[in-house]
C-alpha positions as CSV (number, residue, x, y, z in Angstrom):
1,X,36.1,102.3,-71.7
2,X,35.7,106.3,-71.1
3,X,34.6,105.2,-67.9
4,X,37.6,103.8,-66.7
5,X,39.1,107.0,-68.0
6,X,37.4,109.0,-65.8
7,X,37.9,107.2,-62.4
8,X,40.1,108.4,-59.8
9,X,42.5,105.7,-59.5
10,X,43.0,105.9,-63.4
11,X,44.3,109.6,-62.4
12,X,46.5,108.6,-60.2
13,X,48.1,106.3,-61.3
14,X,47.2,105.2,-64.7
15,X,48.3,108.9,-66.6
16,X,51.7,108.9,-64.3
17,X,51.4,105.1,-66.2
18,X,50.9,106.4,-69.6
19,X,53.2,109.4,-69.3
20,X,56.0,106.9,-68.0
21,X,55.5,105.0,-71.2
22,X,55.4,107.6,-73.6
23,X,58.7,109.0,-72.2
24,X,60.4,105.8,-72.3
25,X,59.0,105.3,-76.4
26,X,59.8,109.4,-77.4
27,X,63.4,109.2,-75.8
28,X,64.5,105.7,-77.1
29,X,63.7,107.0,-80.2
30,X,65.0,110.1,-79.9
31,X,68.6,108.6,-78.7
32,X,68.3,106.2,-81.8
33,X,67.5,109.4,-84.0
34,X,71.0,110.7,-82.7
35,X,73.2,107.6,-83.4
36,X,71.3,107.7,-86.9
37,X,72.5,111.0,-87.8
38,X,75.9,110.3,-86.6
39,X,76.1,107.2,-88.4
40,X,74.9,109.2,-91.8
41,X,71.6,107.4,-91.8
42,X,69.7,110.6,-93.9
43,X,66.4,108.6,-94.3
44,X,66.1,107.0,-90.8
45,X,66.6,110.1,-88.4
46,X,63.5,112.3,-90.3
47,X,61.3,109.2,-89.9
48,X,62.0,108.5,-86.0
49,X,61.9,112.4,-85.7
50,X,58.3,112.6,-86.4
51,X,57.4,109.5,-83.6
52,X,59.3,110.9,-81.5
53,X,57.7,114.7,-81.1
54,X,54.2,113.5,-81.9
55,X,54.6,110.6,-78.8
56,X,56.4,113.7,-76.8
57,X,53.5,116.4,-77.6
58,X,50.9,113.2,-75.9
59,X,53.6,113.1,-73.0
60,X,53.5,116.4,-72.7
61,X,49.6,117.6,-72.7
62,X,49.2,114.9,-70.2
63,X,51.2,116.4,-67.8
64,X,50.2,120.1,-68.6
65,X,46.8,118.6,-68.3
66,X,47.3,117.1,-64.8
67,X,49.2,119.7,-62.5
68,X,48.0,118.8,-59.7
69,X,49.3,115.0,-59.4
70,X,52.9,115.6,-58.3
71,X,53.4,111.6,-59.5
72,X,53.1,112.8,-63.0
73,X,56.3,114.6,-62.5
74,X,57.9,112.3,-61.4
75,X,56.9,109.7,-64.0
76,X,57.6,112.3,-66.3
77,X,61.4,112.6,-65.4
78,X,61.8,108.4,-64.9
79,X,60.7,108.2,-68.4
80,X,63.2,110.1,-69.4
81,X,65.9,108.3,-67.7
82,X,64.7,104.7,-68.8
83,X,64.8,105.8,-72.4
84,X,67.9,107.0,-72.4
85,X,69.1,103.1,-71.5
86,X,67.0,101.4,-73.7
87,X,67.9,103.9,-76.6
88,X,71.7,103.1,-76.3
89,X,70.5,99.1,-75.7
90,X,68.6,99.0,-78.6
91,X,71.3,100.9,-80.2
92,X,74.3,98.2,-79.2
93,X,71.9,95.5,-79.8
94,X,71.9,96.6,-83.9
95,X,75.5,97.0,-83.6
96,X,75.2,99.6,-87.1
97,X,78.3,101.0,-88.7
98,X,82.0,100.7,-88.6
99,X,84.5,100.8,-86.7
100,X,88.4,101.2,-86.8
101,X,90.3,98.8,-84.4
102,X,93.7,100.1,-83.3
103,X,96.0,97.5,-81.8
104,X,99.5,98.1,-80.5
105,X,101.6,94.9,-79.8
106,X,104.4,94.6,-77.6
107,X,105.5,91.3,-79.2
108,X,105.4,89.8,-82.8
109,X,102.3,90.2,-84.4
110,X,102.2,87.8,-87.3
111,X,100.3,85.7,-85.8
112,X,97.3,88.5,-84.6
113,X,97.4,89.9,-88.2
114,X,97.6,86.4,-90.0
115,X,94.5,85.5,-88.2
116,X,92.9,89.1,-88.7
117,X,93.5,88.4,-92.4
118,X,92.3,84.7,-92.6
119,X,88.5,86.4,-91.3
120,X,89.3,88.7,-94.2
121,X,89.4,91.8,-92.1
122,X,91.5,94.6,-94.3
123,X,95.3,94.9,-92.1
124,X,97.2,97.6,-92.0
125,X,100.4,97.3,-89.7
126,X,103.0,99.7,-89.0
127,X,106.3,99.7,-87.1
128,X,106.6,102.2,-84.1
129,X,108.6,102.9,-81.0
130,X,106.9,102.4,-77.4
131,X,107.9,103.4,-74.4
132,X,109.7,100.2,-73.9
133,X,110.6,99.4,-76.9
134,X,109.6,98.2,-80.7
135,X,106.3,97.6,-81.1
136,X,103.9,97.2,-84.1
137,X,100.8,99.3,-84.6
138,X,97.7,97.2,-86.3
139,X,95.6,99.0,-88.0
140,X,91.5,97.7,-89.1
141,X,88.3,98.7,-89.7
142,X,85.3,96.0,-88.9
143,X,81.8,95.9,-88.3
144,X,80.6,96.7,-84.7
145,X,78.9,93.5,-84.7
146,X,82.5,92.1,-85.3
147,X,84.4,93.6,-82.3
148,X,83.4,91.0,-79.6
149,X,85.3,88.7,-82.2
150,X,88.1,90.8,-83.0
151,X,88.8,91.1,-78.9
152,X,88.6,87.4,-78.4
153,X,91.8,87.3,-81.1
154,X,93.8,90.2,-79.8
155,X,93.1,88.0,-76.2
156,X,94.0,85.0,-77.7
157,X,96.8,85.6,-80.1
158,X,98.4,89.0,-78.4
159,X,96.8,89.4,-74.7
160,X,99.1,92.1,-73.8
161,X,98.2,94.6,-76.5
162,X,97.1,97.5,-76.0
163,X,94.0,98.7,-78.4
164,X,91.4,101.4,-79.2
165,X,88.1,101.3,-80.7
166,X,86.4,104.0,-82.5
167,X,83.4,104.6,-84.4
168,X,83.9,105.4,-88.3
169,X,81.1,107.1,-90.3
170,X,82.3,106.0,-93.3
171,X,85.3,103.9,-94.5
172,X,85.9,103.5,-98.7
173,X,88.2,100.6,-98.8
174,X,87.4,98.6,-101.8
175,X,88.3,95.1,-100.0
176,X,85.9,95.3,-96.9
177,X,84.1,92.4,-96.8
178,X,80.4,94.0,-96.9
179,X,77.4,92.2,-97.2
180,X,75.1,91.6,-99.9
181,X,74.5,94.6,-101.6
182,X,71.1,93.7,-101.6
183,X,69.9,93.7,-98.3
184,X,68.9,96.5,-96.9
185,X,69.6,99.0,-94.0
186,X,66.1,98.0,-92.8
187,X,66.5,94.2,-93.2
188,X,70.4,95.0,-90.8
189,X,68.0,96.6,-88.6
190,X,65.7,93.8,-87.9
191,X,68.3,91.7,-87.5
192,X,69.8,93.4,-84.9
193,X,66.4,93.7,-83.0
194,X,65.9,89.8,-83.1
195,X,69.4,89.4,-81.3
């Protein structure tokens, strides 16, 4: 095996290999770190934080180790770039947190909210004045693995409303339909990988 380390081709093109890798690993985990912190996941973010310097210092030293390959470089800096998307795909793939869905309806939205409410999504709706008009402003806050259903309501019920999605870091309405108590961030986690 050390032999295989030690060949030419190995130096080449199986460190620029290695270093690739390890870039993609450090910054997927570093973006995920990130959205952990700014989703108030405390225990989560320390945890990646370690995997992700220690595989960063082995990046690293492999380069410094290597000057003279130019492909290590380059490796180096598509590494970088890769982990960046498969951080934030892994990331939508979990779908973690909440969100608050903001919908403003030209027409009547009984209909929108009845069906919002029949999922048991918490409605808030308010009456407003558009630029046209009356509207209503609807008012929820979901799962982010809910919003692909939420849209596909607001398309069917009210196509031509206009809405807004943004993230929440924490919501303390007593009637939102959680989980289980007793599974775990960890067990939401895995979950969302096997997507």
């Amino acid at each position: 095996m050390g032999e295989i380390f030690q060949q030419e081709w190995f130096s080449l093109y199986g460190i620029p290999l290695l270093i690739a890798l390890a870039r993609i690993t450090d910054v997927s985990i570093g973006t995920l770190r990130i959205i952990f912190v700014s989703k108030g996941l405390r225990l989560w973010a320390p945890i990646l934080g370690f995997f992700e310097v220690s595989i960063w210092l082995m990046a690293i030293s492999k380069v410094m180790a290597n000057l003279t390959n130019p492909i290590n470089y380059i490796a180096y800096a598509l590494g970088f770039s890769l982990g960046n998307y498969i951080g934030m795909f892994i990331e939508s793939r979990l779908a973690l947190g909440m969100v608050v869905v903001r919908i403003i309806t030209k027409r009547d939205s009984h209909v929108l909210v009845a069906a919002l409410r029949a999922l048991r999504y918490s409605v808030t709706v308010a009456d407003a004045e558009g630029n046209t008009g009356a509207v209503n402003i609807i008012f929820t806050v979901i799962k982010r693995s809910d919003i692909e259903r939420v849209r596909e309501l607001i398309a069917k019920h009210n196509p031509q409303a206009v809405y807004s999605i943004e993230d929440v870091r924490h919501a303390s309405d007593p009637s939102f339909p959680l989980e289980d108590k007793k599974r775990s961030t960890f067990s939401q986690l895995i979950r969302g990988m096997r997507k």
